[in-house]
MDAnalysis code that builds the backbone (N, CA, C; Angstrom):
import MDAnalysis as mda
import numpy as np

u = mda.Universe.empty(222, n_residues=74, atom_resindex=np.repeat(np.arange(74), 3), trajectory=True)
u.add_TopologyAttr("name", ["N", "CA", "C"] * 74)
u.add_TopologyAttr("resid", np.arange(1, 75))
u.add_TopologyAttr("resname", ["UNK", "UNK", "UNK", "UNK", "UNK", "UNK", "UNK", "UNK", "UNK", "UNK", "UNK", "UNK", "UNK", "UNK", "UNK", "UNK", "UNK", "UNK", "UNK", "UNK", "UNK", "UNK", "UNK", "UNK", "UNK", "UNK", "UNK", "UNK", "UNK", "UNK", "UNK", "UNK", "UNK", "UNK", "UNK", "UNK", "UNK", "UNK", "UNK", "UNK", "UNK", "UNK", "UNK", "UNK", "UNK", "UNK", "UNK", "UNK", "UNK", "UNK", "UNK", "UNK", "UNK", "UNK", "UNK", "UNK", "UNK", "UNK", "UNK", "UNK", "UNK", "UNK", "UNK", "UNK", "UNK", "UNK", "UNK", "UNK", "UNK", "UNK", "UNK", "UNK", "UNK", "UNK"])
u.atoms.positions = np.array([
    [22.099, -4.996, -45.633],
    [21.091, -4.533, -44.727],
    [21.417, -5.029, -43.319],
    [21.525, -4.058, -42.305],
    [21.717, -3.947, -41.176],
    [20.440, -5.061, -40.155],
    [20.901, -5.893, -39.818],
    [19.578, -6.659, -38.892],
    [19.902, -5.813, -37.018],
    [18.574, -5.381, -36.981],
    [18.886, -4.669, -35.391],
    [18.461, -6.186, -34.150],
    [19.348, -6.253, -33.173],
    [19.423, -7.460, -32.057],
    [18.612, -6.889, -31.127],
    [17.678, -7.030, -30.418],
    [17.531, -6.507, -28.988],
    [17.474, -7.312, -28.073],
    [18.194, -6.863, -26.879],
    [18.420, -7.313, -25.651],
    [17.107, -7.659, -24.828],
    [16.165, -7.073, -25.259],
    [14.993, -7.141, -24.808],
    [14.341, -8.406, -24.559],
    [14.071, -9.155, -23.509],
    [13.604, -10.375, -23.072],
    [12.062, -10.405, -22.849],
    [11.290, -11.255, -23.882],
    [10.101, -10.611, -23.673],
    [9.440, -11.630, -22.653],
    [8.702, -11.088, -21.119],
    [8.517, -11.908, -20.185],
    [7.200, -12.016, -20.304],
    [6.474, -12.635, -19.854],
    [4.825, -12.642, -19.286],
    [4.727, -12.097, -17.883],
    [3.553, -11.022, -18.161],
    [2.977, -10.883, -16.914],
    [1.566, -11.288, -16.791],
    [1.424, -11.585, -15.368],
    [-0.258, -11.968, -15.659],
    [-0.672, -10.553, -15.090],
    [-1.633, -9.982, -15.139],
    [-2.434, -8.831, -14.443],
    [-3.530, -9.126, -13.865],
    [-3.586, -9.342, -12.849],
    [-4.892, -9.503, -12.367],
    [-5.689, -8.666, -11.448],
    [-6.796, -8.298, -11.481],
    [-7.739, -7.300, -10.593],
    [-7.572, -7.195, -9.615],
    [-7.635, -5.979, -8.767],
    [-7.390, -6.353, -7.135],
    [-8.860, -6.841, -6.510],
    [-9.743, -6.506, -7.418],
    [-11.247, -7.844, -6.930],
    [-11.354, -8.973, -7.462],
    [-10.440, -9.605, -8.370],
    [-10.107, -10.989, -8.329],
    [-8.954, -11.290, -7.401],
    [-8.091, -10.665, -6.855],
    [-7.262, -11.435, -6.180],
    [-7.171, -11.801, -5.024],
    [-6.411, -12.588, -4.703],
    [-6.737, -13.519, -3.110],
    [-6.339, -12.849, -1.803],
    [-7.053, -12.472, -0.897],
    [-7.038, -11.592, -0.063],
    [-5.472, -11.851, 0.686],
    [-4.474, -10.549, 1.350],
    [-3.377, -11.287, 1.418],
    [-3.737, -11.245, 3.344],
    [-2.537, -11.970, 3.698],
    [-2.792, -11.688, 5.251],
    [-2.270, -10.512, 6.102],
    [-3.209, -10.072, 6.625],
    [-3.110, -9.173, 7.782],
    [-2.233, -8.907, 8.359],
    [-1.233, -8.248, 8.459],
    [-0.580, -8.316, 10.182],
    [-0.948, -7.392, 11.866],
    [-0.806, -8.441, 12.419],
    [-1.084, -8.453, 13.901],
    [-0.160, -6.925, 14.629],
    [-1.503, -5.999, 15.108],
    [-1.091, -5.235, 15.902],
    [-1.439, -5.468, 17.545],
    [-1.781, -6.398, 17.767],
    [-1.985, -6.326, 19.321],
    [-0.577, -6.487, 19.931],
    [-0.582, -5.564, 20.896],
    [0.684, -5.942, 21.933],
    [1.700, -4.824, 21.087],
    [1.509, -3.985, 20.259],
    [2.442, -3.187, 20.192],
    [2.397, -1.206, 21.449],
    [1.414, -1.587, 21.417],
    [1.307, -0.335, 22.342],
    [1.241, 1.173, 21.741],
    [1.319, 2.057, 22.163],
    [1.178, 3.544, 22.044],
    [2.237, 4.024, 20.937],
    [2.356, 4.495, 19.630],
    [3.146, 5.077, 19.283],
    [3.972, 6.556, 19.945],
    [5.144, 6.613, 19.559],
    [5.850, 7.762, 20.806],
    [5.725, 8.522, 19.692],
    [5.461, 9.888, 20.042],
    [5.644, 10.970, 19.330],
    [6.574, 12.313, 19.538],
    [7.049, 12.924, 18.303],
    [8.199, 13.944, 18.717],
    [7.170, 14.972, 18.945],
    [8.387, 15.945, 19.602],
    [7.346, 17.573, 20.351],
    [6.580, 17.821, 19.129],
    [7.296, 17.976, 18.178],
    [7.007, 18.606, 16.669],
    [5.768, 17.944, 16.269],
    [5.529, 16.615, 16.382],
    [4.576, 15.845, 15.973],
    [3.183, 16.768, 17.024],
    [3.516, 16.687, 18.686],
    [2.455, 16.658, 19.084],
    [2.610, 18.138, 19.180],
    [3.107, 19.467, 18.756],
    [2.824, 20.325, 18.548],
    [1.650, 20.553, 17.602],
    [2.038, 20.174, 16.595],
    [1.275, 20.326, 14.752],
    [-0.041, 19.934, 15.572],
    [-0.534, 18.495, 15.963],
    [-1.537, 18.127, 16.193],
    [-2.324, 18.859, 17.320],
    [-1.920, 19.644, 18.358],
    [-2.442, 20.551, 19.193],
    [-2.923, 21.305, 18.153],
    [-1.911, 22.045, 17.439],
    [-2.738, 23.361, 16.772],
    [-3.705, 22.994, 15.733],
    [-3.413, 21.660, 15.110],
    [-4.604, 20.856, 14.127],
    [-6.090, 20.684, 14.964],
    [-6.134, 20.323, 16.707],
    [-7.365, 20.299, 17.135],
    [-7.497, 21.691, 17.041],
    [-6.891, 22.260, 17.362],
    [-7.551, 23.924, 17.936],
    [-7.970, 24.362, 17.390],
    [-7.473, 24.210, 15.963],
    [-8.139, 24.740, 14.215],
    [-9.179, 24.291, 14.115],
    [-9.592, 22.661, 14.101],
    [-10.507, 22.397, 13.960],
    [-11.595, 22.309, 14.809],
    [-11.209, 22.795, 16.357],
    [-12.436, 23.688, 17.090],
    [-13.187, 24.583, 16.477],
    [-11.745, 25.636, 16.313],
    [-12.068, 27.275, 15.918],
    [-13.652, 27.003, 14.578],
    [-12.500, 26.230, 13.479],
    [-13.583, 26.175, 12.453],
    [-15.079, 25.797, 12.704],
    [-14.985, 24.692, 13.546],
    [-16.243, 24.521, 13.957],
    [-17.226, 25.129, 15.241],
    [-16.436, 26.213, 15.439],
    [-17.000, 27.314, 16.159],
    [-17.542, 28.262, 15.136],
    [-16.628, 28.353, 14.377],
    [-17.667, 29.093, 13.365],
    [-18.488, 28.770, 12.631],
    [-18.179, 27.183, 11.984],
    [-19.703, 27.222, 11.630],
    [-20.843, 27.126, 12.513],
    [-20.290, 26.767, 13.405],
    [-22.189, 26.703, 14.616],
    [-22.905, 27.937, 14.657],
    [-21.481, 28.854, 14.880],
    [-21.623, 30.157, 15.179],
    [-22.998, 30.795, 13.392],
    [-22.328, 30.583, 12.675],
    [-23.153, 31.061, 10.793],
    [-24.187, 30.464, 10.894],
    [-24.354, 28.928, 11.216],
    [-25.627, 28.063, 11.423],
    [-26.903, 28.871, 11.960],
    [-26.419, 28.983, 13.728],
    [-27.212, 29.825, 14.355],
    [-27.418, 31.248, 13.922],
    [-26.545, 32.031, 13.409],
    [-26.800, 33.078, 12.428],
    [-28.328, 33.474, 11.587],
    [-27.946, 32.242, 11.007],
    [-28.461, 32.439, 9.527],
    [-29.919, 31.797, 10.239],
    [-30.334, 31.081, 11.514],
    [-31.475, 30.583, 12.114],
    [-32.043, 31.219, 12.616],
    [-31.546, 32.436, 12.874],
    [-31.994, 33.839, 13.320],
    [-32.366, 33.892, 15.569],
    [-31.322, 32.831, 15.614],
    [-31.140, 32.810, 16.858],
    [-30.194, 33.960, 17.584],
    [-29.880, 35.127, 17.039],
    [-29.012, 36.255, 17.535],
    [-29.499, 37.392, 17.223],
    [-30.861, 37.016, 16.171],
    [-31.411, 38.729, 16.184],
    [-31.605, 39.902, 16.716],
    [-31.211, 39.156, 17.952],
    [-31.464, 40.518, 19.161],
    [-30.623, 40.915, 19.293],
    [-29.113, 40.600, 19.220],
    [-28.056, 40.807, 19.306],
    [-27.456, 42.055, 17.913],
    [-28.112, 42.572, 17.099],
    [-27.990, 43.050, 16.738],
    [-28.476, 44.823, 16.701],
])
C-alpha cells in the first residue's frame, strides 16, 4: 500500500474582523497639491458635468410637469 506525502505545510492563520482590528495609520495628504490631469481625463469629465446638468434639467423639467406648472403651455 502506497502512503501519499504532501508537501503541504499546514500554517496558522489568525482571521480577524475588520471591527476588531486596530485602526491602521493614515497617510498625510497636505502639501501635495492639485492632481494634473490628461485632455482625455478632463474631456470625459466636461461631458460627465454636462450629462449630469442635462439629466437634471430634465428631471426639474417632469417635476414641474407633473405639478402642473406648464398647463398653459399646452
Amino acid at each position: 500500500m502506497a502512503t501519499m506525502q504532501s508537501s503541504y505545510s499546514s500554517e496558522y492563520f489568525r482571521v480577524v474582523h475588520p471591527l476588531h482590528d486596530e485602526p491602521e495609520a493614515k497617510r498625510e495628504s497636505e502639501g501635495l497639491g492639485p492632481i494634473e490631469m490628461t485632455p482625455a481625463v478632463r474631456i470625459s469629465l466636461i461631458v460627465l458635468r454636462a450629462y449630469l446638468l442635462a439629466m437634471g434639467g430634465m428631471l426639474l423639467y417632469h417635476v414641474l410637469d407633473l405639478a402642473g406648472v406648464f398647463h398653459h403651455v399646452r
